[in-house]
Every structure is written in C-alpha cells, then in structure tokens.
C-alpha positions as CSV (number, residue, x, y, z in Angstrom):
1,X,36.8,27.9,-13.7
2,X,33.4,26.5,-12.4
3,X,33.6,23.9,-9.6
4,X,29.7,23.8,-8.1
5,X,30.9,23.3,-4.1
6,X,28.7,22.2,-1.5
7,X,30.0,22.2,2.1
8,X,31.9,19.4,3.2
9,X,29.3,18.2,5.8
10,X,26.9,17.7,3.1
11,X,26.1,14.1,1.7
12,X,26.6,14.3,-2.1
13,X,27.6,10.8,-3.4
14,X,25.4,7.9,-3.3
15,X,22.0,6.5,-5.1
16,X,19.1,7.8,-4.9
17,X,18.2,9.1,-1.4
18,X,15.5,6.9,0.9
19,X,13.3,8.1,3.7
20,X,11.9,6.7,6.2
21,X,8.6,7.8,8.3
22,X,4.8,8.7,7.6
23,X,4.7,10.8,4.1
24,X,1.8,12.7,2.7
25,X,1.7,11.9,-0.9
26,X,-0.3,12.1,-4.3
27,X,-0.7,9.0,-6.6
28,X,0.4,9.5,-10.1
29,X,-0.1,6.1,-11.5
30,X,-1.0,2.8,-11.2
31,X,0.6,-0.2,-13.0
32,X,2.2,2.7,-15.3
33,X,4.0,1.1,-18.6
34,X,8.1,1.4,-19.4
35,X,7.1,4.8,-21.3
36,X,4.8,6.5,-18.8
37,X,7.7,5.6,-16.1
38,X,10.2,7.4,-18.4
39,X,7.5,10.7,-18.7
40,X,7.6,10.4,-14.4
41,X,11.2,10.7,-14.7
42,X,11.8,6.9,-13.7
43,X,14.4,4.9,-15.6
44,X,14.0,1.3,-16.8
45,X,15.3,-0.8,-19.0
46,X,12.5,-2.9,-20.1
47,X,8.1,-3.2,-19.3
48,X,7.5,-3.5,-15.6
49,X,6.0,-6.8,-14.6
50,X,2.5,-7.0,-12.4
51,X,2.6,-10.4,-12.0
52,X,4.6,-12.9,-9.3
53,X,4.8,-16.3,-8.3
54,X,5.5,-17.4,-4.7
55,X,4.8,-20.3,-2.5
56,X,3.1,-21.8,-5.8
57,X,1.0,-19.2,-5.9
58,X,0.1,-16.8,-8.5
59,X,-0.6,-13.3,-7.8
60,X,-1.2,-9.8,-10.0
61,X,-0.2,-6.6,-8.8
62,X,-1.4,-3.3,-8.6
63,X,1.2,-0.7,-8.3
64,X,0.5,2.8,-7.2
65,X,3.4,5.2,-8.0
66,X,3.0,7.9,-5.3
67,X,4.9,11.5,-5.0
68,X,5.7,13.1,-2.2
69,X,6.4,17.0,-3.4
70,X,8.9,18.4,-0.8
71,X,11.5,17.0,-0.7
72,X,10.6,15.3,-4.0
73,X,10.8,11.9,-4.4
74,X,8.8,8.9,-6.5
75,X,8.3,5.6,-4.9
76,X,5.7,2.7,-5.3
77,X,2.8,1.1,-3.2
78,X,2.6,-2.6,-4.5
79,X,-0.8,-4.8,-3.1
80,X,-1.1,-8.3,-4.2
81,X,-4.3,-9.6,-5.5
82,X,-5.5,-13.3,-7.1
83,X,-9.0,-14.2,-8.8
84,X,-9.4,-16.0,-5.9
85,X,-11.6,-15.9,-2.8
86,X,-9.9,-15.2,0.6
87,X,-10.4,-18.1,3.0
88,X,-8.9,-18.5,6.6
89,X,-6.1,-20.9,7.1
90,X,-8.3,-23.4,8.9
91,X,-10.8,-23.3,5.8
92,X,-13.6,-22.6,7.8
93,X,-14.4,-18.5,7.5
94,X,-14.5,-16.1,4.0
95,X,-13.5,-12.4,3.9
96,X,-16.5,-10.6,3.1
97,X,-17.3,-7.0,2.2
98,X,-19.7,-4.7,0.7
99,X,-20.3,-1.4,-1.0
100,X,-19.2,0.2,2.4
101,X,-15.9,-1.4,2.0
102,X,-16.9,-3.1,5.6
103,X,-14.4,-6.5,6.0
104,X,-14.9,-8.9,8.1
105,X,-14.3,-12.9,8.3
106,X,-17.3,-14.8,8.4
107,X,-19.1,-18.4,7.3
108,X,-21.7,-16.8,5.6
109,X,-23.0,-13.8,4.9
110,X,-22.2,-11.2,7.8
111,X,-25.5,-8.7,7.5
112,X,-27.5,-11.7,8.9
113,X,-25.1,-11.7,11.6
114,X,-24.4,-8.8,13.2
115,X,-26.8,-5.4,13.0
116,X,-23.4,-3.2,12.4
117,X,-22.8,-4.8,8.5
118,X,-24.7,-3.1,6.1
119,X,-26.1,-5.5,3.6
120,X,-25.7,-3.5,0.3
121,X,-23.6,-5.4,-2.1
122,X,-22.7,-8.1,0.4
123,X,-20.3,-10.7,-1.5
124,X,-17.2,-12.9,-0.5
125,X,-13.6,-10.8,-1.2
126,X,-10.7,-11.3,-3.1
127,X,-7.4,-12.5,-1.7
128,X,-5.9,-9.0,-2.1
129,X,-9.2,-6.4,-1.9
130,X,-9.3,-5.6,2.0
131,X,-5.7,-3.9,1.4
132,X,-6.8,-2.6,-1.8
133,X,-10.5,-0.9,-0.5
134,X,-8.0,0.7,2.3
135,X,-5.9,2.5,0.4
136,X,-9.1,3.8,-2.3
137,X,-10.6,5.0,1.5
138,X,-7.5,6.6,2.6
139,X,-6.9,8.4,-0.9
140,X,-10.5,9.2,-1.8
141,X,-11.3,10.6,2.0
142,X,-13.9,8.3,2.0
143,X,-16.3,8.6,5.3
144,X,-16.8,6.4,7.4
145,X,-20.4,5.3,6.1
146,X,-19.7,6.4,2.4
147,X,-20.1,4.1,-0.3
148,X,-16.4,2.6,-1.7
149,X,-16.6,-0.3,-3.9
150,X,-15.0,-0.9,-7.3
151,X,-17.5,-1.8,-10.4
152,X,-14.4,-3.9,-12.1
153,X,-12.9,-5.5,-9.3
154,X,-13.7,-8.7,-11.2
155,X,-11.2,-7.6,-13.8
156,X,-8.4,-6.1,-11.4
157,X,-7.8,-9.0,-9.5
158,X,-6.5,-10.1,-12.9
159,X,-4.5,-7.6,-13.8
160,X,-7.0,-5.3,-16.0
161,X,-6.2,-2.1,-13.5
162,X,-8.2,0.3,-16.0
163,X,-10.9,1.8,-13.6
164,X,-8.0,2.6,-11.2
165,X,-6.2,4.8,-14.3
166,X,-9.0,6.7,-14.2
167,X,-9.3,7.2,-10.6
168,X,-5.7,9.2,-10.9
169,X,-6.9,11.6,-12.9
170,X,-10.3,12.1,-10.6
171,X,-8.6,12.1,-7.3
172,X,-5.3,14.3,-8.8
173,X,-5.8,17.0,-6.2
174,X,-6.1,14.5,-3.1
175,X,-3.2,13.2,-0.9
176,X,-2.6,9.9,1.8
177,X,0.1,9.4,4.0
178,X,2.1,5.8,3.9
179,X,5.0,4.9,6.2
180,X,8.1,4.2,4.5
181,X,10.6,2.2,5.2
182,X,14.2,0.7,4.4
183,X,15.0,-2.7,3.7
184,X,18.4,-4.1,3.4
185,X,19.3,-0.9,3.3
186,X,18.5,0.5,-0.4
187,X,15.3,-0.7,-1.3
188,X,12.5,1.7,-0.1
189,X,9.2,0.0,1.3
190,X,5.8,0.8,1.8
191,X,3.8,-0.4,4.9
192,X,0.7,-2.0,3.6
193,X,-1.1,-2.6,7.2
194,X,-2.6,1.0,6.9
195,X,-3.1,4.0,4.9
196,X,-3.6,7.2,6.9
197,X,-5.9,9.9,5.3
198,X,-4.5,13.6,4.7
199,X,-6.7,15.0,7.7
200,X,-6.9,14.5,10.9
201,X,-3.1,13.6,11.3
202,X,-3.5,10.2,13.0
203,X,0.3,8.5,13.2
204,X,-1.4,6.7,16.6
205,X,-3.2,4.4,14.0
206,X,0.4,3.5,12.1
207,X,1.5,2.3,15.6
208,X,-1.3,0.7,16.5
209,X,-1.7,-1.6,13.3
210,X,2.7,-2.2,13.7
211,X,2.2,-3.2,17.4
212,X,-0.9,-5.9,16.5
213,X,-0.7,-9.4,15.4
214,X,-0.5,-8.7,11.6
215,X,1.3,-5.5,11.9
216,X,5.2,-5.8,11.9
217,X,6.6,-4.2,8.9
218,X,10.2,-6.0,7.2
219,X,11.7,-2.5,6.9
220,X,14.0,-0.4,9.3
221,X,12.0,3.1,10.3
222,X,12.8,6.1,13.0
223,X,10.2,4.8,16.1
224,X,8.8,8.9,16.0
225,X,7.3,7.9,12.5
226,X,8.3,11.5,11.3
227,X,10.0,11.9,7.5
228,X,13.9,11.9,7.4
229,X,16.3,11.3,5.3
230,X,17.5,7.3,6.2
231,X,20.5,6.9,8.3
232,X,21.0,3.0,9.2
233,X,22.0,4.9,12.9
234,X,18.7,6.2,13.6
235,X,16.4,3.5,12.7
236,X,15.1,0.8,14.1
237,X,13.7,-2.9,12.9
238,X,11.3,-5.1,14.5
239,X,13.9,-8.1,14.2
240,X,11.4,-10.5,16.3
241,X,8.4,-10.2,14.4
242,X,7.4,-12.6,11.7
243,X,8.1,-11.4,8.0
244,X,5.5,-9.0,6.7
245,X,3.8,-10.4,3.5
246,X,1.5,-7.8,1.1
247,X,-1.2,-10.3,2.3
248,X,-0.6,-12.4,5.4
249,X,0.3,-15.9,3.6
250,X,-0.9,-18.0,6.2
251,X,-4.3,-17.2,5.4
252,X,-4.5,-17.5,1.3
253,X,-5.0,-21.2,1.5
C-alpha cells in the first residue's frame, strides 16, 4: 500500500496557489518564447503574444517573468509601451526624461526649467518608459544620481526587447520586491505604481503610491502588505477607486 497523507487541515486541491503582499524576487525573463516558458516550467499551448489592442489603441508589451524562491512560485510583470510620445490629456505638457531616469511633465525641455533636472540626454518619453525606467532602478539598485537609460529604447517600445534579454543575465544575482495581488479571484497581478528595491525594506512607499491619485491597484491584497498565501477572507479591495490601467489611459491621448 502507499497512500502519500497530508493532514486534514491542509489545503491540497485546487490550481496553482496565489499570494498576495510585497515579494522579493529575481527576473528570469523578459518576453520569454513558448519554449523558454516550457524550460521555466510554465505550460502553454501556443507563442505568447506582446502585443494588445484597447481603446483603439495599440500597445507592445514587455513581460518580465519574476521568481520568488521560498515558497516558489513564477509570475509575470507586464508594462505597456507604444512608439509614441506621452502627452497629457489636455495636450498641453510631454513626459520628459533623461539618462538619470528623472520624469517629469513639462512643455519643453525641463533642464531650462528647474536647477534639480540634469540635462544629460534630455528627450520627450515614451507612452510606457516612466514605468519601465522604474522597475530597471528598482532591479538594478540604481542610486539615486546614477545613470539608467536604455541605448534601444527606440526599438523596445516596439517590441524588439533584446537589450533587456541581456540585462537578465547581467543582473541574475539581484532581486526587487513587487506587490501582488488577486483579481477575480485566480489571476495573480502585479502592482505597476512602484517597484521597491531589495534594501532598505521600504513597504511605506507601496502605501504611499496605493493611497495617491494614480495609485489604486484592481486586485484584492492583505492591508499589512506582508506575503501569504490568498484567502478571499483576509483581503481587501479598493472597490471605490478608479480602475488601474499599466499606464493611466487618460493621459495617452
């Protein structure tokens, strides 16, 4: 006979377990085709997709597949981006940044402006590239006045994601941490408002960004922010906020 028992208060059944809370984890692709998802252990039946339409609007994606290592568990970090510039809603301000990953909204070129923008590689952003320079700060430890810029960013906001391959391989030994979250209760999101770095341990930053304009997050989480299991009876959703998008919708046109 061989019957492999577990106690009876333990959760066996069900898919594949979702957490909730602020996890430290490593990124072990980006944009990863059907056969490097099957070498990661992840099961599809046919090539991933990093494009969407929505609102008539076209968008590429770049999709980080981050591990967290105990407990184990894959999931992915998906920021939309479009060959396009980011303008305000009322048409009258640009996102700008610069090789310091500085954004800020502006009619023309911030370092004119104001004496805090360093004018290095000053140029008008992507729809798509403030959320992307904040996770490459986050996972690269970059400080605060350290250079973080991407050479091809002309080429990834269309879907050519190969200088971020390579980054996985150079940044293998360094972690983030991401809030996760539940939505509709199986699919497991990411919180795209902010990325914390490995060290110091800052979860007062998480709530900060969730209680600010842009900040609510479409996803049921404990309020502590610490990693559990998910249990729809001890998390919460921010029901009265307006539906997160990857990039605030109301100001891509």
């Amino acid at each position: 006979m061989a019957v492999s028992a577990n106690n009876s208060e333990e959760e066996v059944v069900g898919g594949v377990p979702l957490f909730t809370g602020v996890a430290p984890v490593s990124v072990v692709a980006v944009n990863p085709s059907l056969v490097e998802l099957e070498e990661l252990g992840i099961k599809m039946k046919s090539e991933p997709e990093y494009s969407v339409s929505f609102s008539d609007q076209d968008f590429n994606k770049v999709t980080f597949w981050v591990k967290h290592h105990e407990p184990e568990f894959l999931t992915r970090v998906e920021i939309l981006v479009q060959p396009k510039i980011r303008v305000s809603k009322a048409g009258d301000k640009k996102m700008f940044t610069n090789n310091f990953a500085q954004i800020t909204w502006a009619e023309s070129d911030p370092s004119e402006k104001y004496d805090w923008y360093k004018p290095d590689g000053v140029r008008e952003a992507y729809v798509g590239e403030d959320v992307l320079l904040s996770f490459l700060k986050a996972w690269a430890n970059v400080a605060n006045d350290g250079e973080c810029y991407l050479e091809s960013i002309d080429e990834i906001v269309k879907g050519n994601v190969t200088e971020l391959k390579q980054l996985v391989d150079v940044l293998k030994d360094n972690k983030l941490r991401v809030l996760l979250g539940v939505k509709d209760g199986k699919y497991q999101q990411v919180y795209t408002k902010h990325f914390g770095r490995l060290k110091p341990k800052r979860d007062d930053l998480f709530v900060k960004e969730l209680n600010g304009d842009y900040g609510s997050f479409n996803a049921e989480f404990n309020p502590d922010l610490a990693l559990q299991r998910y249990s729809p009876s001890v998390v919460t959703a921010d029901e009265t906020a307006p539906k997160e998008s990857a990039e605030d919708e109301s100001d891509l046109w």
